[in-house]
C-alpha positions as CSV (number, residue, x, y, z in Angstrom):
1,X,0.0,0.0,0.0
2,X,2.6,2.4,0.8
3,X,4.8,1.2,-1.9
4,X,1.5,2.1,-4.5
5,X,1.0,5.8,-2.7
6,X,4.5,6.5,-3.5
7,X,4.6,5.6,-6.7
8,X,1.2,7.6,-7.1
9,X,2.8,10.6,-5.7
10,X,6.2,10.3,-7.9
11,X,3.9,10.1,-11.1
12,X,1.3,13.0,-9.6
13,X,4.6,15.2,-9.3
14,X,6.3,14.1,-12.6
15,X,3.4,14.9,-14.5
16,X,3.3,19.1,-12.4
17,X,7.1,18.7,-13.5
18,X,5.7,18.1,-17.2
19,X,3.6,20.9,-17.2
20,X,5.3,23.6,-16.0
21,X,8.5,22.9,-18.0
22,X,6.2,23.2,-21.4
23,X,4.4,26.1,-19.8
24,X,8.2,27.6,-19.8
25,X,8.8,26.5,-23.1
26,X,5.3,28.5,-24.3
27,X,6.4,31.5,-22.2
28,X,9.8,31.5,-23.5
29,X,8.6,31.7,-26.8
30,X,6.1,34.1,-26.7
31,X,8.2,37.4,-27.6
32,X,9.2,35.6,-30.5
33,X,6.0,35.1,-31.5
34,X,4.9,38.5,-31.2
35,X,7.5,39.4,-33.3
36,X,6.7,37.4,-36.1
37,X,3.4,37.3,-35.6
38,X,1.3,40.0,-33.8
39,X,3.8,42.8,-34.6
40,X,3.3,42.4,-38.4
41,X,-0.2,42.1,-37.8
42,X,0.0,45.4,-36.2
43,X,1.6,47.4,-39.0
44,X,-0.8,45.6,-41.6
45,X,-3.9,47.2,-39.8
46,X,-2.8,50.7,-39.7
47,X,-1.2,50.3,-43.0
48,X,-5.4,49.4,-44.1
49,X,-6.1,52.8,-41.4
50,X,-3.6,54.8,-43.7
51,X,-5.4,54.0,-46.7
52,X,-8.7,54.6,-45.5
53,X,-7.4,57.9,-43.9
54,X,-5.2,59.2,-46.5
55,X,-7.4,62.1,-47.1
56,X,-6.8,63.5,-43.3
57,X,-4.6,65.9,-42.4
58,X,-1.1,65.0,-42.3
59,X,0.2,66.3,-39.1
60,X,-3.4,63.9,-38.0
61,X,-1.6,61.0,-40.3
62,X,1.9,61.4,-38.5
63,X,0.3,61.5,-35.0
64,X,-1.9,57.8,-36.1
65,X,1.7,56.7,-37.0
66,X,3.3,57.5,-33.6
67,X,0.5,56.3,-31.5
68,X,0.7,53.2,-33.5
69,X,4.3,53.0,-32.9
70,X,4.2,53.7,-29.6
71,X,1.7,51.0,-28.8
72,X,3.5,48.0,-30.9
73,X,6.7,49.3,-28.1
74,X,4.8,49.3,-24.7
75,X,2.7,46.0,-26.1
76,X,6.5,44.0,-27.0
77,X,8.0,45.7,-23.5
78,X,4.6,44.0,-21.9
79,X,4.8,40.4,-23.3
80,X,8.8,40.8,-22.8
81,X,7.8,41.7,-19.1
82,X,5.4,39.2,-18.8
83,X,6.8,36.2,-20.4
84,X,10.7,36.6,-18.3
85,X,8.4,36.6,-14.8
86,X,6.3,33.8,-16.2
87,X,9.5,31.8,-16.9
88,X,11.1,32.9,-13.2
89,X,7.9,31.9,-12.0
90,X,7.9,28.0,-13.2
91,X,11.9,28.0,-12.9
92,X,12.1,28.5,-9.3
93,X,8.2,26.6,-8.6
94,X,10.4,23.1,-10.2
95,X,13.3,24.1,-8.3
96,X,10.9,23.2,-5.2
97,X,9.3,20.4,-6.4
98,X,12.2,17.9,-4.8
99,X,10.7,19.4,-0.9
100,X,7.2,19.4,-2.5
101,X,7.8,15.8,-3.3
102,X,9.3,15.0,0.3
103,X,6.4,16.6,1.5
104,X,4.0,14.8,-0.1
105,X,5.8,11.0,0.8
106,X,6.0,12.3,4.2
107,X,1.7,13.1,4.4
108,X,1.5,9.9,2.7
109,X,3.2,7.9,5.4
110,X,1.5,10.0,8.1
111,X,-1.7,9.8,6.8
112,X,-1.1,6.2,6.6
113,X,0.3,5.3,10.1
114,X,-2.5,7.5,11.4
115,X,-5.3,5.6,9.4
116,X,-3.5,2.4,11.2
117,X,-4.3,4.0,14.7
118,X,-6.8,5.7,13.9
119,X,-9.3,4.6,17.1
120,X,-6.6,4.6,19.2
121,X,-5.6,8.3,18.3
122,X,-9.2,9.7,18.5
123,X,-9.4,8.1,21.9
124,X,-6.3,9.9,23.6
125,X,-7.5,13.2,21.9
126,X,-11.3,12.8,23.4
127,X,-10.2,11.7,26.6
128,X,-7.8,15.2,26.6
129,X,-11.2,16.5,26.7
130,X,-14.8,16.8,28.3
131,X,-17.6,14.9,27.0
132,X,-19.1,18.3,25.7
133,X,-16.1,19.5,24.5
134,X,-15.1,16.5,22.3
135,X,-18.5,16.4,21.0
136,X,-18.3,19.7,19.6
137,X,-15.0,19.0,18.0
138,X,-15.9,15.7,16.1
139,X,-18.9,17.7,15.4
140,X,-16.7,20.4,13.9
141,X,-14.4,18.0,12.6
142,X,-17.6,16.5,10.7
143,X,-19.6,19.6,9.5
144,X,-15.6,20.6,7.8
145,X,-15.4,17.3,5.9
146,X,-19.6,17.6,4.9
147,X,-19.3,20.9,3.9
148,X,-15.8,20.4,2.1
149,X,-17.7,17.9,-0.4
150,X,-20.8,20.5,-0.8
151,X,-18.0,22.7,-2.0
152,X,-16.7,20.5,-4.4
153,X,-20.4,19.6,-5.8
154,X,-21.4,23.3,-6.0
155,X,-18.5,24.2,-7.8
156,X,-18.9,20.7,-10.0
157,X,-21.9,22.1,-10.9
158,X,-20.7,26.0,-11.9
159,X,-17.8,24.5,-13.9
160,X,-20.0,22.2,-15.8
161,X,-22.5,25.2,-16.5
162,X,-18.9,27.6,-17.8
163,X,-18.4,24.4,-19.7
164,X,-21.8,23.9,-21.7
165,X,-21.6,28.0,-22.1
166,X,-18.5,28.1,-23.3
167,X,-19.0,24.9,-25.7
168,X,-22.4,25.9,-27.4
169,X,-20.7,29.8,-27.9
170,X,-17.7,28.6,-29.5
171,X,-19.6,25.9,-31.9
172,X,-22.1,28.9,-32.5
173,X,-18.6,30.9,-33.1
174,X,-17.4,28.0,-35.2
175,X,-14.3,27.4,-33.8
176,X,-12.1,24.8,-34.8
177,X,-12.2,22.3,-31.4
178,X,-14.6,24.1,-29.7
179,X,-15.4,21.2,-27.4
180,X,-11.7,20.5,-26.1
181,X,-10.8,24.4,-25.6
182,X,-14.1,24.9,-23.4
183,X,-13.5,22.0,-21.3
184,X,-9.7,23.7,-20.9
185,X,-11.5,27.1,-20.3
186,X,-13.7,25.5,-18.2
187,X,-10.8,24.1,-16.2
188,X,-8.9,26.9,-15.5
189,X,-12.4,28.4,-14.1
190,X,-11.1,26.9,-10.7
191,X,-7.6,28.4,-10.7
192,X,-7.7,32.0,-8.7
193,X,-6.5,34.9,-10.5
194,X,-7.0,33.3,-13.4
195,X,-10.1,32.1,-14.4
196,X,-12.3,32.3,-17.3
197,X,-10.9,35.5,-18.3
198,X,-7.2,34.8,-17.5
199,X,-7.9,32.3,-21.3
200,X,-10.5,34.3,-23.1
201,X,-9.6,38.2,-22.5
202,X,-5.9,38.0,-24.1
203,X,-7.5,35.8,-27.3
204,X,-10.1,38.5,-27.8
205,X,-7.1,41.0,-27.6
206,X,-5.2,38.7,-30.2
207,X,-7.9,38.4,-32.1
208,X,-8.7,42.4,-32.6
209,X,-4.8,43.0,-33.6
210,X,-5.3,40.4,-35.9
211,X,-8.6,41.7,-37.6
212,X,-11.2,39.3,-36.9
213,X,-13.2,41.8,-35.2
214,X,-16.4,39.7,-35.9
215,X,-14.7,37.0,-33.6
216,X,-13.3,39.3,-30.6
217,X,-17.1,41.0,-30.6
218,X,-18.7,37.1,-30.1
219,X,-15.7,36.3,-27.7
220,X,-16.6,39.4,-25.5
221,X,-20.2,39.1,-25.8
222,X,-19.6,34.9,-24.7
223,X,-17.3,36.7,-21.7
224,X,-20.1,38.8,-20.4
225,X,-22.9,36.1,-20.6
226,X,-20.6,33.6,-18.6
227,X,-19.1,36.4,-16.3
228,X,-23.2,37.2,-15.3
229,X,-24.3,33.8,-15.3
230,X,-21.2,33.0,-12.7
231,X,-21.9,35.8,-10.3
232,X,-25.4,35.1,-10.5
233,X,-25.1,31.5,-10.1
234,X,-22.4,31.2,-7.6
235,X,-23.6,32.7,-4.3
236,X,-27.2,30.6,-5.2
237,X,-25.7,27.3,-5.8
238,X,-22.9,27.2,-3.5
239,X,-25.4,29.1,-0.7
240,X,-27.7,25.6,-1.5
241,X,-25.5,23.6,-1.3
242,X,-23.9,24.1,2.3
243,X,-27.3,25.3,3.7
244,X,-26.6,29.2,3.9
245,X,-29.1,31.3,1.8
246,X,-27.6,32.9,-1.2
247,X,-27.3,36.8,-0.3
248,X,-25.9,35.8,3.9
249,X,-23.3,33.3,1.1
250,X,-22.6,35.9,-1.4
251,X,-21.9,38.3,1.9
252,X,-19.3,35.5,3.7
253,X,-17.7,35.3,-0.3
254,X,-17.1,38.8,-0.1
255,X,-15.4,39.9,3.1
256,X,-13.6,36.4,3.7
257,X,-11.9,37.9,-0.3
258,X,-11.4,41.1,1.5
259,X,-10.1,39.8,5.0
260,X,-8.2,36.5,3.7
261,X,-8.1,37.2,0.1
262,X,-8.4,33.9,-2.4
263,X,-8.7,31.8,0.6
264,X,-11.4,33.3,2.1
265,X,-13.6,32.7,-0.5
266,X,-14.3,29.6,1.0
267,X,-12.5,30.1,4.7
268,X,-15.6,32.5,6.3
269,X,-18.5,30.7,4.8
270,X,-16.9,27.7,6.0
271,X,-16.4,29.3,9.6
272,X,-20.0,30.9,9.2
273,X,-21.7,27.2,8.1
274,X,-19.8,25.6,11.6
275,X,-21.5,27.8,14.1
276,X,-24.7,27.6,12.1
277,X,-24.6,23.6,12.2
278,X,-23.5,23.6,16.0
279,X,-26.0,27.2,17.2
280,X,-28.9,24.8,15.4
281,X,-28.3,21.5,17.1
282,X,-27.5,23.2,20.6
283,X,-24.1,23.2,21.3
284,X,-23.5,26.9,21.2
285,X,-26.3,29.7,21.0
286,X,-25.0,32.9,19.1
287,X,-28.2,33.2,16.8
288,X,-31.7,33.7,17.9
């Protein structure tokens, strides 16, 4: 059993290895690709402006030409910016994965003596305690490990509703794989910071430098809908889900963000569910 867990962890941390080093290799690559790619596509557009505008004023004409200039600059300095701290980024994040592994052999091996003893473990830590105290904890300990599955259904639930949005908008957009690249969108959903718009905000900007304005207008317009629908949807469903109606939920969301920032998200209305669960059965009385 052990033996199987390690190998488990060796393959779960080869495989983050994997990843990040091809996220490097895409990072490291990206100036070159605006370059070559984006650049050029650039100059092409205002060269198109120019000839629609060649009437104007030329002092008007140079100015078009500078601001144009100017912005192909700041936009290379940006993706320059960008893609060196992406790669310092997943450079030094490998450079820990050796302790990350250790770490994760050593929970294994805990988590496995401990399953062992587990009776025997629970017993010294209740008798450590009163009879009402150790009834609140397991209590606790039970209404964390409930609601920690409710999260994980609720948000089940929201991803698979970014997925069938983002699915039926691209096939309606008629891109190429449409089914593979919302399920990757979809994905990323979970990931703070980055989220829907992390994917689709940057290809709607690609997409306007390259011309295909019809494309970045349906991308934005798919953004919104799903943006709405996710704001809406979250507070409700999650708030369902671990018992808490959806504006006291969407209230907890929003001042465990500000108080404990990503982690609070789910910290607060976790905290706030706890002393619901234990004010309702009787153990403590905070709420009337």
């Amino acid at each position: 059993m052990l033996i199987f867990y390690t190998t488990v962890g060796a393959l779960f941390t080869l495989i983050i290895v994997k990843i990040f080093v091809a996220l490097k290799e895409v990072f490291m690559k990206l100036p070159n690709i605006y370059i070559t790619t984006i650049e050029p596509s650039i100059f092409q557009i205002s060269s198109n402006f120019e000839e629609i505008l060649v009437k104007l004023d030329p002092a008007l004409m140079q100015a078009i030409r500078d601001m144009i200039s100017s912005l192909t600059k700041s936009l290379g300095t940006i993706i320059t910016n960008i893609s060196s701290g992406v790669v310092l980024f997943v450079s030094s994040t490998v450079s820990t994965v050796p302790s990350f592994f250790v770490l994760v052999i050593f929970s294994i091996i805990s988590s496995f003596f401990f399953a062992m003893d587990y009776v025997s473990i629970t017993s010294f830590i209740t008798r450590q305690f009163s009879e009402k105290s150790s009834s609140i904890i397991f209590e606790v300990k039970n209404y964390i490990v409930g609601t920690l599955f409710k999260f994980i259904k609720a948000y089940s639930i929201i991803i698979s509703v970014t997925f069938i949005e983002l699915a039926i908008g691209l096939s309606i957009l008629k891109i190429e794989g449409a089914i593979t690249i919302a399920l990757l969108i979809a994905c990323v959903d979970v990931l703070p910071v980055l989220g829907t718009g992390g994917i689709v905000i940057p290809w709607i900007l690609i997409e306007l430098i390259r011309g295909n304005i019809a494309l970045a207008i349906g991308l934005t317009i798919l953004y919104v809908v799903i943006t709405i629908v996710r704001n809406v949807l979250e507070p409700k469903v999650v708030g369902q889900q671990v018992g808490l109606h959806p504006l006291i939920m969407l209230m907890c969301m929003f001042i465990g963000v500000k108080i404990f920032g990503f982690l609070g998200l789910f910290v607060l209305p976790v905290i706030v569910i706890i002393l619901k669960n234990l004010n309702d059965s009787g153990k403590i009385h905070i709420f009337k």
